[in-house]
VOSE-444407 format. One record per residue (C-alpha): residue number from 1; x, y, z. Coordinates in pm, 1 decimal. Layout:
BEGIN
 pos     east    north       up
 NUM        X        Y        Z
...
***
This chain:
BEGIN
 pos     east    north       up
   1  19410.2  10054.4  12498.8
   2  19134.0   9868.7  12641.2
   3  19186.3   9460.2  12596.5
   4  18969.8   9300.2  12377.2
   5  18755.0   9056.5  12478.5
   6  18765.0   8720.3  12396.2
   7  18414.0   8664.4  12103.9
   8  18217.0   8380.9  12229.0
   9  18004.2   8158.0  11985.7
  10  17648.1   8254.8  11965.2
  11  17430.2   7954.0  12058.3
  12  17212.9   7818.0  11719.4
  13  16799.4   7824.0  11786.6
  14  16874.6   7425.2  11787.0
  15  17101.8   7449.6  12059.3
  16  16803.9   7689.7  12249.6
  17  16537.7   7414.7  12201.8
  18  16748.7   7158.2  12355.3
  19  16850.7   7357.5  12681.8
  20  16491.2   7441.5  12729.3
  21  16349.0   7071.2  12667.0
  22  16650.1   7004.0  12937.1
  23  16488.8   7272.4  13159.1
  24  16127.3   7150.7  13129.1
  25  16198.3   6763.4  13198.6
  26  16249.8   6812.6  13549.7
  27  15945.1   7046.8  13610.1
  28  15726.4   6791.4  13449.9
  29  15857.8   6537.3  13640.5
  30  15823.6   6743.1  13961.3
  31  15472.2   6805.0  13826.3
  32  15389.8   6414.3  13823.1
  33  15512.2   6380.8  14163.3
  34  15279.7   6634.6  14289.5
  35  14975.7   6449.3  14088.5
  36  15073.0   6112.0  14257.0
  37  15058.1   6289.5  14622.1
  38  14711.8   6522.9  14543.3
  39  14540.9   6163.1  14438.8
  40  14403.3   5975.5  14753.4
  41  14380.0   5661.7  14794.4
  42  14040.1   5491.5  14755.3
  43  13870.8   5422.5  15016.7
  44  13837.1   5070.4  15106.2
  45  13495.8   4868.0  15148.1
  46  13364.7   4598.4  15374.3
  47  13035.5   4413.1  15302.3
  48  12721.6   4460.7  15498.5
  49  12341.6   4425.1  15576.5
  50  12158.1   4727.1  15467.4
  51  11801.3   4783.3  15468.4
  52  11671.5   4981.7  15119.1
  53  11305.6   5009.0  15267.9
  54  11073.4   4935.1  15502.0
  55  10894.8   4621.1  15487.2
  56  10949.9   4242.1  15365.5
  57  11256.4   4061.9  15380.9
  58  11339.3   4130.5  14998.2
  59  11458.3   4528.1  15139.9
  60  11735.0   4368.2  15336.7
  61  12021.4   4336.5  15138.2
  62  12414.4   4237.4  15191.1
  63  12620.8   4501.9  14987.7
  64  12948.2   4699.1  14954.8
  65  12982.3   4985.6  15164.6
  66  13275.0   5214.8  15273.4
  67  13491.1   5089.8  15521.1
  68  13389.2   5396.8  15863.2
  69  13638.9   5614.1  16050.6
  70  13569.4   5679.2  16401.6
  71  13474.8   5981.8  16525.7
  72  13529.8   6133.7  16886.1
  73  13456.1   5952.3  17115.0
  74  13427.8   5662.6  16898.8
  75  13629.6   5325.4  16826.1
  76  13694.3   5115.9  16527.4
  77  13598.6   4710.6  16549.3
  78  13606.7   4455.1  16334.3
  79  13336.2   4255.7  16348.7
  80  13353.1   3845.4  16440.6
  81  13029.6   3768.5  16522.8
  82  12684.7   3956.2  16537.2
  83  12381.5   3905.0  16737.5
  84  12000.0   3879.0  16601.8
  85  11713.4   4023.0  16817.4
  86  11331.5   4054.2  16743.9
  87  11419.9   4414.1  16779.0
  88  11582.9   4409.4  16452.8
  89  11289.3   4244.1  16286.5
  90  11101.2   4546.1  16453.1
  91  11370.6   4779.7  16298.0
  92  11320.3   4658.9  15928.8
  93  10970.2   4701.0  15965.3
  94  10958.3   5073.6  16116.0
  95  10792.1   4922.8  16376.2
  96  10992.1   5142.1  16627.2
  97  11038.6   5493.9  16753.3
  98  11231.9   5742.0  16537.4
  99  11385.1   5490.9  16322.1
 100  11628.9   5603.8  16086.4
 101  11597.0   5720.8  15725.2
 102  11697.8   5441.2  15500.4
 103  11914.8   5346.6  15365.2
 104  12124.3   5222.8  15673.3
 105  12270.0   4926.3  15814.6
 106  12105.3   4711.2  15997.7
 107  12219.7   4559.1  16357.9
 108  12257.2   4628.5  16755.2
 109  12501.6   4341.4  16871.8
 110  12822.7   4252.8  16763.2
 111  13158.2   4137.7  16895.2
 112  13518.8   4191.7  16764.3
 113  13869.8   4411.2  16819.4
 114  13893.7   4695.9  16827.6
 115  14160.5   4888.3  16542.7
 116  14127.2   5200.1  16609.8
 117  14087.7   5462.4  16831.1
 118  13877.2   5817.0  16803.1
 119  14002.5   6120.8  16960.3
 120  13933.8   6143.7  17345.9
 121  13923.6   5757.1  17357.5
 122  14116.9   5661.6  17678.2
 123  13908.4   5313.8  17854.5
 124  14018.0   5110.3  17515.7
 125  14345.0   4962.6  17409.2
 126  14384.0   4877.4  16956.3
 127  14341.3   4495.3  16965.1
 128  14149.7   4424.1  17251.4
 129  13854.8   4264.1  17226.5
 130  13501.3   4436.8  17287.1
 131  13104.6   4335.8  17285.4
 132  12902.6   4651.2  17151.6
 133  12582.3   4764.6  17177.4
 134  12521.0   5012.8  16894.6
 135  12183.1   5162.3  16787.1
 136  12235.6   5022.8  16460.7
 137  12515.2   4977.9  16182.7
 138  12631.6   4640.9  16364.6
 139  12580.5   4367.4  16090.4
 140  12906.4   4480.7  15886.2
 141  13273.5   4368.3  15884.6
 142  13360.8   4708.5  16008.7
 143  13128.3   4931.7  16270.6
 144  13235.2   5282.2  16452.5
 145  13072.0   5266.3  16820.9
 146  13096.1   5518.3  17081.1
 147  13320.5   5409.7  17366.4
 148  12998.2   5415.0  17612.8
 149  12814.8   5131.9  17385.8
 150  13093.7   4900.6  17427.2
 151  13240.9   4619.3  17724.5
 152  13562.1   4500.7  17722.5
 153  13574.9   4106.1  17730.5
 154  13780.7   3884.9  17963.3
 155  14031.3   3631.7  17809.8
 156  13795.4   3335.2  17915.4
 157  13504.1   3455.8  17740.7
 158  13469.4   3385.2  17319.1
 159  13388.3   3686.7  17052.2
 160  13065.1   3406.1  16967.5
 161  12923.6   3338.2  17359.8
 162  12965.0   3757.7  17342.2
 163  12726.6   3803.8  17081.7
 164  12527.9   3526.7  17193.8
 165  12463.3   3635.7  17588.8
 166  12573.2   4005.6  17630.6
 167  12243.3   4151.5  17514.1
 168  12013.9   3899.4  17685.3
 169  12190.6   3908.9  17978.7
 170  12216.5   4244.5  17994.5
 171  11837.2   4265.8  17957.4
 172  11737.1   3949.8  18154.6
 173  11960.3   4079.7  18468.9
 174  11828.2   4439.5  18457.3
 175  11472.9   4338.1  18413.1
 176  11468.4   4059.9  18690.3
 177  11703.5   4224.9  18962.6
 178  11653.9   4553.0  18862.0
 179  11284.5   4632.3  18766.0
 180  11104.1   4426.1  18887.9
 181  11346.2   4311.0  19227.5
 182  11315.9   3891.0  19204.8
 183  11355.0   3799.8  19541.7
 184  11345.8   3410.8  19752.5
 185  11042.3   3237.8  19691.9
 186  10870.0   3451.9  19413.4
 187  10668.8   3245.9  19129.0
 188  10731.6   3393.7  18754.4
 189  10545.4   3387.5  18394.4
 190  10770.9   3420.8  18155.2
 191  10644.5   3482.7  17811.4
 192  10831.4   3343.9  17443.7
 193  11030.7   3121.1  17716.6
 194  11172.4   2977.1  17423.9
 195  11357.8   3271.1  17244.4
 196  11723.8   3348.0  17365.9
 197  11629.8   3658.1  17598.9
 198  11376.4   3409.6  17763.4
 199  11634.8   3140.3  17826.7
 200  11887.6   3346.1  17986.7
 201  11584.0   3484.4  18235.6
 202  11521.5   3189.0  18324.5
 203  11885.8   3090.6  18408.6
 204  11879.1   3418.0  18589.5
 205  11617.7   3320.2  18808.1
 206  11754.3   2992.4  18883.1
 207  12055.2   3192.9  19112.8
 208  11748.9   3257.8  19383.7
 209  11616.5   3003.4  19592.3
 210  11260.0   2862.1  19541.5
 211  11140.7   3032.5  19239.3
 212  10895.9   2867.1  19066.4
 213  10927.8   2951.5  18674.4
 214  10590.4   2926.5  18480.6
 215  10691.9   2947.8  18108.8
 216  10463.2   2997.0  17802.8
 217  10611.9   2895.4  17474.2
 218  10563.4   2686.4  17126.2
 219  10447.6   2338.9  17213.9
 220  10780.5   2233.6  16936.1
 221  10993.5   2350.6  17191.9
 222  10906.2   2245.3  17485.3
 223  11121.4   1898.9  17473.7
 224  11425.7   2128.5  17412.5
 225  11350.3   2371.0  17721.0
 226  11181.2   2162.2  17949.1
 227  11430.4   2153.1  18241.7
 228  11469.3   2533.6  18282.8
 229  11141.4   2552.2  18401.6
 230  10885.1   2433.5  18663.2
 231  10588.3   2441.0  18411.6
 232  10536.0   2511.7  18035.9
 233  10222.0   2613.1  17863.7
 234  10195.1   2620.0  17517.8
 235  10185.8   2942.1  17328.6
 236   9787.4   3042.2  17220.5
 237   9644.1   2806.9  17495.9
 238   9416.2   2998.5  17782.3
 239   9743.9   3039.5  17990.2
 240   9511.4   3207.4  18263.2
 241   9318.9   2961.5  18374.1
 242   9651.4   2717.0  18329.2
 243   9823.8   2950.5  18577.8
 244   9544.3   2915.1  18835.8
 245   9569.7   2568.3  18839.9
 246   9893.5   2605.3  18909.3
 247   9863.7   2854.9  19142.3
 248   9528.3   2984.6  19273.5
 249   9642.4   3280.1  19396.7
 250   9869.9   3387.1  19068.0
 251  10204.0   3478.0  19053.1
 252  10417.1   3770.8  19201.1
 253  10556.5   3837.6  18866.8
 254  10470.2   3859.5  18513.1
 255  10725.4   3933.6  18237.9
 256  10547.4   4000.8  17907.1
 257  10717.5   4104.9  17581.1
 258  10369.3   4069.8  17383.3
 259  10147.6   4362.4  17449.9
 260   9827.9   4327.4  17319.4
 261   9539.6   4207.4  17499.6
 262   9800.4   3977.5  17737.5
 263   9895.5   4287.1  17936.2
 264   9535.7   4288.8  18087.3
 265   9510.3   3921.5  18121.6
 266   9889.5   3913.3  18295.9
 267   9776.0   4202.0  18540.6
 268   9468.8   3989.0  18619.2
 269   9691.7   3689.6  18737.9
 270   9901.5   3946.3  19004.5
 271   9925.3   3887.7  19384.5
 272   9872.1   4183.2  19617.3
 273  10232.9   4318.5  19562.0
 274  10293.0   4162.4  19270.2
 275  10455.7   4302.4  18982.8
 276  10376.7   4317.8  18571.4
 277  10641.3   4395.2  18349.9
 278  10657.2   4483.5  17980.4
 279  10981.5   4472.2  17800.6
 280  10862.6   4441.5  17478.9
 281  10549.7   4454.2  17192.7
 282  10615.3   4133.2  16951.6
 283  10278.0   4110.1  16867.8
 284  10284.9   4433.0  16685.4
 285  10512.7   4225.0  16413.4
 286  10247.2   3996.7  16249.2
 287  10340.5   3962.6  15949.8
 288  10644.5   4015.5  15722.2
 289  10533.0   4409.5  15643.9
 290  10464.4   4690.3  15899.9
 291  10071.2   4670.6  15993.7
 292   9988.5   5032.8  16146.7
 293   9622.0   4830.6  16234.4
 294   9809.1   4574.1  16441.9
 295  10062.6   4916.3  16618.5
 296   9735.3   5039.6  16612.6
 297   9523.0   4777.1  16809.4
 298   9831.2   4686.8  17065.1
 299   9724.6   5013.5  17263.6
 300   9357.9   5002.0  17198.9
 301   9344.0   4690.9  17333.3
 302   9515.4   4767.1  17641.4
 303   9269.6   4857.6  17932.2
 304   9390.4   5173.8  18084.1
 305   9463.5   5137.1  18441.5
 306   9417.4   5459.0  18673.9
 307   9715.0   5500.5  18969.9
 308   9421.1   5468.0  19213.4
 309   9321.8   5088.5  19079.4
 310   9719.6   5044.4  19143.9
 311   9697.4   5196.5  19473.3
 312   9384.2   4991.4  19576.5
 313   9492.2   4647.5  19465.2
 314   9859.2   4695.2  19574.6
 315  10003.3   4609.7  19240.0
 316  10247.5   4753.1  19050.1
 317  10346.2   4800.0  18672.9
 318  10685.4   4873.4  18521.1
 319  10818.5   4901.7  18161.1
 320  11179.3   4821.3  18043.4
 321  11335.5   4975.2  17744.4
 322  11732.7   4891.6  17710.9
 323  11750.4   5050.4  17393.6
 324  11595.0   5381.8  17534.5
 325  11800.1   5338.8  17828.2
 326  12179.2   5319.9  17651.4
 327  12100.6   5627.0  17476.0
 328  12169.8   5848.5  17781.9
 329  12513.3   5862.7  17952.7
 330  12357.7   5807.1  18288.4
 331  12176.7   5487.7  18134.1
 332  12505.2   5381.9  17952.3
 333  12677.0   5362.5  18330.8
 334  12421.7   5223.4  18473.9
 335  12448.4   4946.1  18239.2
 336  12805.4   4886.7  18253.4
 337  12760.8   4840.3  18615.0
 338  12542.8   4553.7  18581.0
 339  12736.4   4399.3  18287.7
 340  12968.6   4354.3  18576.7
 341  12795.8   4156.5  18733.9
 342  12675.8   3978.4  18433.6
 343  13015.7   3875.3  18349.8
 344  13106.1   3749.6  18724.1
 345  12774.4   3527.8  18693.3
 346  12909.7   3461.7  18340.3
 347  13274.5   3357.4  18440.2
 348  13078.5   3150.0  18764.4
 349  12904.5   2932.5  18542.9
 350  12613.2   3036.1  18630.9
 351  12503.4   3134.3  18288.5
 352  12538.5   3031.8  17968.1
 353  12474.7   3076.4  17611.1
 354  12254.1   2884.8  17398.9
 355  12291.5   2946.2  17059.0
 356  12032.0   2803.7  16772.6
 357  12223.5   2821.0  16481.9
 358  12457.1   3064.6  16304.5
 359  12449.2   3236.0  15983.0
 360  12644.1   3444.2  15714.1
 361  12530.1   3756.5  15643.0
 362  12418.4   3686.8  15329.6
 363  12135.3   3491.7  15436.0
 364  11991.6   3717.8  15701.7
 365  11689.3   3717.9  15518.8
 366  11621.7   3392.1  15613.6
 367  11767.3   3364.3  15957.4
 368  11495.0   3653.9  16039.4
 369  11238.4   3426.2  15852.2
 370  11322.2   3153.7  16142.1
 371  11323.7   3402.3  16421.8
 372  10971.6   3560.8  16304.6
 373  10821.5   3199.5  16283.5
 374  10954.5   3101.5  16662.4
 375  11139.2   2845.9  16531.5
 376  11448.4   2907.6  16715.0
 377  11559.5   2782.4  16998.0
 378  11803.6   3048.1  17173.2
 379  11989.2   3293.2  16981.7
 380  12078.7   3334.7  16622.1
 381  12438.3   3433.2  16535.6
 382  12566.0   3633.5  16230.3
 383  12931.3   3511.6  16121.1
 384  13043.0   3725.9  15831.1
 385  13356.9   3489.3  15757.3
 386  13114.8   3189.9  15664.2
 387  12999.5   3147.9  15355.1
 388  12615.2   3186.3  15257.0
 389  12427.6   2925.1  15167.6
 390  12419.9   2783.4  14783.8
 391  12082.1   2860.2  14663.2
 392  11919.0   2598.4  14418.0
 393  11827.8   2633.1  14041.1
 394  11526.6   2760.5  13952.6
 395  11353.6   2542.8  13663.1
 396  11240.4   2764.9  13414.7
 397  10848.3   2777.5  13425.6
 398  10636.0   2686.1  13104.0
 399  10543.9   2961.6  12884.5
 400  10857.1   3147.0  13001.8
 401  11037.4   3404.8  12759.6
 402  11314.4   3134.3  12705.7
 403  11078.8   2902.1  12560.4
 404  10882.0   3163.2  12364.1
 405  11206.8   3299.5  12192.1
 406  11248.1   2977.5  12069.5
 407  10932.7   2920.2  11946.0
 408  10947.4   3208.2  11776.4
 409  11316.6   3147.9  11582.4
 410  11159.6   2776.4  11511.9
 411  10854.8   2951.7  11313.1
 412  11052.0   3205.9  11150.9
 413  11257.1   2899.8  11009.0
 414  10976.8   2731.4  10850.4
 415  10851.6   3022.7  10733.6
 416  11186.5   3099.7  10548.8
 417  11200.6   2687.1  10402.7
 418  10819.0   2829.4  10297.0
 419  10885.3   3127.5  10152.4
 420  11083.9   3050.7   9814.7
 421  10799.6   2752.0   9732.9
 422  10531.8   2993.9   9793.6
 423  10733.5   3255.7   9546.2
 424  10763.1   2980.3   9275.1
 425  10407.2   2921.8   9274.3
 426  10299.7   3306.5   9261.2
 427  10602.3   3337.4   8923.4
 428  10347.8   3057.8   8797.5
 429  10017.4   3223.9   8849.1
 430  10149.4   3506.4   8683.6
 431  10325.7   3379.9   8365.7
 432   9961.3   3159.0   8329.7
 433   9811.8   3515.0   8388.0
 434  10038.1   3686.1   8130.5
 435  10005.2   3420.4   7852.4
 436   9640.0   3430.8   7726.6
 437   9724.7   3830.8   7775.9
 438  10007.0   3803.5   7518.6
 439   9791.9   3588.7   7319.7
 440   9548.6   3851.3   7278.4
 441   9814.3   4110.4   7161.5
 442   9952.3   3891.3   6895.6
 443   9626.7   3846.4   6773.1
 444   9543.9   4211.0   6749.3
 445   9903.2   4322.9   6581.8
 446   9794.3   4009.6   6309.8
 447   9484.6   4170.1   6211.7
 448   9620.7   4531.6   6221.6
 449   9868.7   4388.9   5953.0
 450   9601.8   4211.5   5764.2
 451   9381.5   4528.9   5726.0
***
């Protein structure tokens, strides 16, 4: 006989519904646990100056913007201090080659630490301190920059003298040593002598013996920069026939960063062997907009000068682009090399930085405002830890919607004390109306009755 087995108690539907809910819990927790990891994190923003359009100073803006990630070949910096160059002002009006669709952020100097490193990244170290040179994108608290737009700093030299000096003196040394080969003796014009690229030239030139430094600049200014130079003309005076006073025979060099009609009155004022130079085209910017008549007129105005005339009066002209230059590898070496030396002469004493004033980046507007007047006197530094200026009230103007809302609710009141008066009066009129009416009524149901 087979054993029997042992009857085990079926399991109510109640019983059922609590092993499953038992079952589920941990699924749905599991489930919430995977929703937690799939949601990222949000990405984290830094404030900056972006240009919405090309034009006035009301399309430059400080706003929010995602904090960047670097790419290959790229490193991460937080930014300390920023520099401010006419090139900038040139940038917000399109006033240069190829510029980039906006919106973007504006800048092409900054200094800071680096906090992070990009693939293939091996000449940088996280939290050692850089001055960059970037395109644009460098007026933010955070910027990306390939490795080849940045120079390490020494200990002795500040984050705010970087931003202040390293593109001058990048500029001034490559433009004087490099292009156009100052040597003993030489006599210079310098044009804008007063701006921070045309201070740092002039301390440049000051390393060589005998130079004489001829510089052209506001008359305000000239108190201030008097004793970096040998002469000073004021800026819109007839500097030619200043400079032949000075010097009959003209200068060897001429460093113009005007265009216009001053690149034909500069070549006029060359020795035999003398040298012209353009770095720049600030006369294109004359006003706060883009003018294509004045891009226009700077090369119309230019006579065009054939290689024989150059050959025949033993002259030479040169051009000098650092922008265009630091957008090639071999360019971006070339200019580390002479940052080298930039920072020896730096570190000697030699040169210095002269900064005007500094500025949050809230009020760039205005700080561009000074630089486009030539009201500053060296170089204008963007801090984006200081707070922006408080801007004052504006009184409300007469006539203003304010004023006429009130006016309004004020006549709508006295229309509304009006109203029930004027109601009485028209009840009047009509009971007056209604009673000779009446009247009339009565008197014809009387004789009705009567006949």
């Amino acid at each position: 006989m087979p054993e029997k087995q042992e009857s085990q108690p079926e399991e109510t539907p109640q019983q059922e519904e609590v092993e499953k809910k038992q079952d589920d819990e941990p699924v749905k927790e599991e489930k919430k646990d995977d929703d937690q990891k799939e949601q990222p994190e949000p990405p984290r923003e830094m404030r900056a100056v972006v240009l919405t359009a090309f034009g006035g100073l009301k399309s430059v803006k400080t706003q929010k913007k995602p904090e960047p990630s670097p790419a290959e070949g790229e490193i991460l910096v937080k930014v300390s201090h920023c520099g401010l160059n006419f090139q900038d002002l040139m940038a917000r009006q399109g006033a240069i080659d190829a510029p980039p669709k906006t919106p973007f952020i504006l800048g092409s100097e900054c200094a800071g630490e680096v906090v992070q490193l990009g693939t293939g990244v091996e000449n940088f170290q996280v939290g050692q301190r850089v001055v960059c040179l970037p395109e644009f994108r460098a007026w933010a608290e955070f910027v990306c920059v390939p490795a080849r737009l940045a120079f390490a700093l020494p200990d002795d030299v500040s984050n705010e003298e970087a931003a202040a000096l390293a593109m001058n003196a990048l500029a001034a040394y490559m433009l004087l040593f490099e292009v156009a080969g100052l040597s003993e003796g030489q006599s210079v014009l310098l044009h804008s002598a007063g701006g921070g690229l045309g201070l740092v030239i002039a301390q440049l030139a000051r390393t060589v013996k005998d130079v004489t430094l001829i510089g052209v600049a506001s008359k305000s200014k000239h108190d201030a920069i008097k004793d970096h130079f040998d002469h000073l003309l004021e800026r819109g005076c007839d500097y030619v026939s200043e400079v032949r006073k000075i010097s009959p025979d003209g200068v060897d060099l001429v460093l113009d960063c005007l265009c216009l009609e001053d690149c034909n009155r500069g070549y006029s004022l060359l020795k035999p062997m003398g040298k012209y130079v353009l770095y720049g085209s600030s006369n294109v910017v004359t006003g706060e907009t883009k003018s294509f008549f004045s891009v226009a007129r700077s090369w119309w105005q230019v006579d065009k000068i054939s290689p024989i005339k150059l050959f025949d009066e033993n002259k030479t002209i040169a051009g000098f682009n650092l922008r265009h230059l630091l957008r090639t590898p071999a360019g971006s070496d070339r200019a580390h090399k002479a940052m080298d030396k930039v920072i020896q002469l730096w570190k000697n004493k030699a040169i210095k930085p002269i900064v005007d004033s500094s500025w949050a980046l809230e009020d760039v507007p205005e700080a561009m405002q000074v630089m486009h007047d030539r009201k500053n006197i060296g170089k204008l530094i963007l801090n984006p830890a200081l707070e922006p200026k408080p801007r004052p009230a504006t009184p409300a103007k007469k006539g203003s919607k304010e004023e006429k809302s009130k006016k309004k609710d004020k006549e709508e009141k006295k229309e509304e004390k009006e109203k029930p008066a004027e109601n009485g009066d028209k009840k009047e009129e009509e009971e007056e109306k209604k009673e000779p009416e009446a009247k009339q009524e009565d008197e014809k149901a009387a004789e009705k009755a009567d006949s």
